[in-house]
C-alpha positions, 0 to 999 in steps of 0.5 A: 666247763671246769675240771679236776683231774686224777691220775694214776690212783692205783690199787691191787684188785681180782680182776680179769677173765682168767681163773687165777686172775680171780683169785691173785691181786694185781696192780691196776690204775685209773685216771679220771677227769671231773667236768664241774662249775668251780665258779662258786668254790672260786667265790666261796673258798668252801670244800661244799662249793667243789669236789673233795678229790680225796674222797674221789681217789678213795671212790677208785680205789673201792672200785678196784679193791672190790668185788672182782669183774672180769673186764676192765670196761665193767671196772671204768663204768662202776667208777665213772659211776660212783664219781658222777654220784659226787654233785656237783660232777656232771661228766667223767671221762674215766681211763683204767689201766692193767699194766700186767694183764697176762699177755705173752709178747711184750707191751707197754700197757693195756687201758680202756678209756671212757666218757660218761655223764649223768642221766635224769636218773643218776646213770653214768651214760655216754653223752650221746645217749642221756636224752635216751636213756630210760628214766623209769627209775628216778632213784640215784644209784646208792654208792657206797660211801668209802672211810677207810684210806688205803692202809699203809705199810708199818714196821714192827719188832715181835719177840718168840718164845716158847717151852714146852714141846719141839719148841724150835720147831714151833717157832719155825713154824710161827715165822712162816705163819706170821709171814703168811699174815694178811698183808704181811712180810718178815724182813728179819729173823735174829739167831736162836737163844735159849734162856733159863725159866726164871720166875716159874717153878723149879725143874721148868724147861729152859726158853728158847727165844728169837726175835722177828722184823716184819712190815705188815698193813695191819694196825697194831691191835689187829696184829696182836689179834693174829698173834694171838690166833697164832699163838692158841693154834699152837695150844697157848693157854692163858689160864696162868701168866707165869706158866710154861708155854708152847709158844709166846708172842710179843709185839715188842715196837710198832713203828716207834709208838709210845703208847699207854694202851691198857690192851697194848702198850708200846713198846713192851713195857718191860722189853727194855730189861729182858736180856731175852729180847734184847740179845736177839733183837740186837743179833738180828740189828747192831743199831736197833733202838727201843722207844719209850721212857725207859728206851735207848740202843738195845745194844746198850739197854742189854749191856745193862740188862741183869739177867744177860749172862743168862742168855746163851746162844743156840745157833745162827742157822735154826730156820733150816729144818732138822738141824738139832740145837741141841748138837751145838754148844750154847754161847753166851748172849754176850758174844752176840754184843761185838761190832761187826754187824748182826751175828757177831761171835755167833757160830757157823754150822760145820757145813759152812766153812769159816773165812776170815773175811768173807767175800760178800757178793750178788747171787740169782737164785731162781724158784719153780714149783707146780704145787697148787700152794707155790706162792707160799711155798716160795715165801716160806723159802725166801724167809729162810734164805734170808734168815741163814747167816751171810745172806740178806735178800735184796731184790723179789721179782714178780710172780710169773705163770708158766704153761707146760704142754706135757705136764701141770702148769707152774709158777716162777719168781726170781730173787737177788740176795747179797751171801758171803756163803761160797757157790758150792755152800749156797747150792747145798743150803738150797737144797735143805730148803729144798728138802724142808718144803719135801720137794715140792719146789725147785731152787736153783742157783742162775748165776753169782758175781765173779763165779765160773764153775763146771763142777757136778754139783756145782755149775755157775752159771747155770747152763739151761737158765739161758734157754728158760723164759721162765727164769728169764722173764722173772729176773729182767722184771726184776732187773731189766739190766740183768745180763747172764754170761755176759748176754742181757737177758732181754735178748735171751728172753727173746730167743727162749723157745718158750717165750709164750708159755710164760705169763705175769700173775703179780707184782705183789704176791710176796705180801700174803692176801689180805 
């Protein structure tokens, strides 16, 4: 007998006996072995003559993206099932992994491994069993054919704006919804601009405007779908094109197409001559470029732009709740043109001392929260630690399930950011995160390259994290070399007292569910 074999076609499902495990995707994987004659495919050279193994892959990944089952032998079984539905196949042997399963001592991997082949009937049975099984249904089992690949990751560019109302609020807040979009990930925020309204009545409001990076499984037209939903949620109306808005949301690039779609064209038609656009998009990114017959560096796109004196800069810092732009003096969008990097001429919040040349080093910042809403809590928070001016995000662990005997449980994640901001500086921007989000989750610093102190508001590293597990386990899944005062974490985890009340929930949590 011939065989074709898979493995390790993985995919994100809801599935195990636990109640999160119901609700949180994790990462599974499978491996299968088709048993068939390939003598005629040998011959013939036809695809009708084998099995087209993509459509196997696709047939697994169905299993695991669909409907949730609480054991993983049921997952192998419904598998095995639809790929013996695949003639010519006559047996399978079928092994599907949970590499994450939430078990509280260390292990390599948890798999469940089986042998079928097809019955009279149609049925996937073990081997021993097809001459017994029962043959009173002579229907094959319908398995639903699978069409769609698993979609893959895009990039795109969005532009924000807005004139009506707390526009800086509103536009916070669509950061975070836009982030909370299924499958979906800001991976950039640009400083805020305000703009004069050119083109509308006299009197209308000044803009503010910002631009946002993002990488999201959505095609392009279903992105601008949710934008749109985002967009009336905040009382958008369409009525007039030229009106003053609450909030305005463009897809400015969609991983570089040129398109002349009548519903969406890309890239923005006229982004290449809105200094709005441009000034933030090239704050945000120095070497960005635009796609398109009228393309090119935005940076050289906005030299050029006739309305670009007419941009002026808000502030750096506007992702953090209750700072007033209207308590900063505005800066010409020119100043956001120099090349030292993203923010270039921006100005710095008094609270943040300015340095010539500021050190940038790695720093842990750890997130605990029992709030029932956690996992958004924390990707709202890692937005806006990205966002403040010197921090870029490096590193996102996995999310971890923490049991308390003597209060409600909690969950955990770890991440890695690259700051120029000094350790007393960094601790205070994480407590107004703190204070945005009213309390509802915990940031601390753990520890930062080159930092000892021993000062009441500011201890690095931080002395309990070493007794922890749920730092610890967070940090070394995301870092298995991390180290703390000088001792692998790895050790420190094993010696935590409270090792076993810590459980991993998802490697893939910081993508919002689709």
């Amino acid at each position: 007998m011939d065989i074709i074999r898979l493995t390790g076609v993985h995919a994100n499902g809801t599935h195990g006996v636990l109640p999160f495990e119901h609700e949180r995707a994790q990462t599974f994987s499978a491996d299968a072995t088709l048993y068939l004659d390939l003598a005629a495919a040998g011959r013939t050279d036809a695809l009708a003559d084998t099995v087209d193994y993509g459509r196997a892959a696709k047939e697994i990944v169905a299993v695991i993206e669909g409907p949730h089952v609480d054991l993983i032998e049921r997952m192998a079984q419904l598998i095995a099932d639809r790929l013996l539905a695949m003639k010519p196949v006559v047996k399978v042997d079928v092994t599907v992994h949970k590499p994450h399963a939430p078990i509280t001592v260390p292990f390599g991997d948890v798999s469940v491994s089986i042998t079928r082949v097809r019955d009279e009937a149609g049925w996937g049975v073990p081997a021993g069993d097809a001459a017994e099984s029962p043959a009173a249904t002579s229907v094959v089992p319908v398995v639903p054919a699978v069409t769609d690949a698993p979609a893959r990751m895009h990039k795109a560019v969005v532009a924000l704006g807005g004139n009506i109302g707390e526009v800086d609020a509103t536009l916070r807040a669509a950061v975070r919804e836009i982030d909370g979009l299924p499958g979906t990930q800001v991976t950039g925020i640009s400083p805020l601009f305000r703009t004069a309204a050119w083109g509308m009545a006299d009197g209308a409001p000044d803009f503010l405007n910002a631009v946002v990076e993002l990488e999201t499984t959505m095609g392009p037209h279903a992105l601008l779908a949710a934008l749109q939903g985002i967009e009336a949620d905040h009382g958008r109306t369409r009525e007039h094109h030229w009106d003053s808005r609450p909030l305005d949301l463009d897809i400015i690039d969609f991983d570089g197409i040129t398109s002349a779609d009548e519903d969406l064209a890309l890239p923005h038609p006229r982004a290449w001559q809105r200094a709005f656009v441009l000034a933030p998009w090239h704050a945000l990114d120095p070497n960005a470029r635009l796609a398109g017959a009228h393309g090119g560096l935005v940076h050289d796109l906005l030299a050029a732009a006739p309305d670009r004196d007419a941009v002026k800069l808000v502030a750096d810092d506007w992702m953090l709740a209750g700072r007033s732009d209207g308590d900063r003096e505005p800066s010409p969008a020119s100043d956001a043109m120099g090349d030292s990097g993203a923010g270039a001429g921006t100005s710095r919040p008094s609270s943040m001392p300015s340095s010539p040349e500021p050190v940038s080093r790695w720093a842990v910042i750890s997130m605990d929260s029992t709030s029932t809403d956690a996992e958004r809590l924390f990707r709202e928070a890692i937005v806006t630690i990205d966002g403040i001016p010197g921090n870029q995000v490096e590193g996102i662990s996995p999310l971890y399930h923490v049991a308390h005997f003597d209060g409600p449980d909690a969950m955990s994640a770890v991440i890695r950011v690259e700051t120029k901001l000094p350790a007393a500086d960094l601790i205070a921007v994480l407590g107004t995160v703190e204070s945005a989000q009213e309390g509802l989750l915990d940031l601390d610093l753990v520890d930062m390259e080159g930092v000892v102190a021993d000062e009441p508001d500011c201890r690095v590293p931080w002395p309990s994290a070493r007794s922890h597990a749920s730092v610890l386990a967070p940090w070394l899944d995301m870092d298995p070399n991390a180290a703390l005062g000088g001792d692998p974490v790895s050790f420190l985890l094993a010696m935590a007292p409270d090792a076993a009340q810590v459980g991993l929930l998802s490697d893939n949590w910081i993508l919002a569910p689709r």
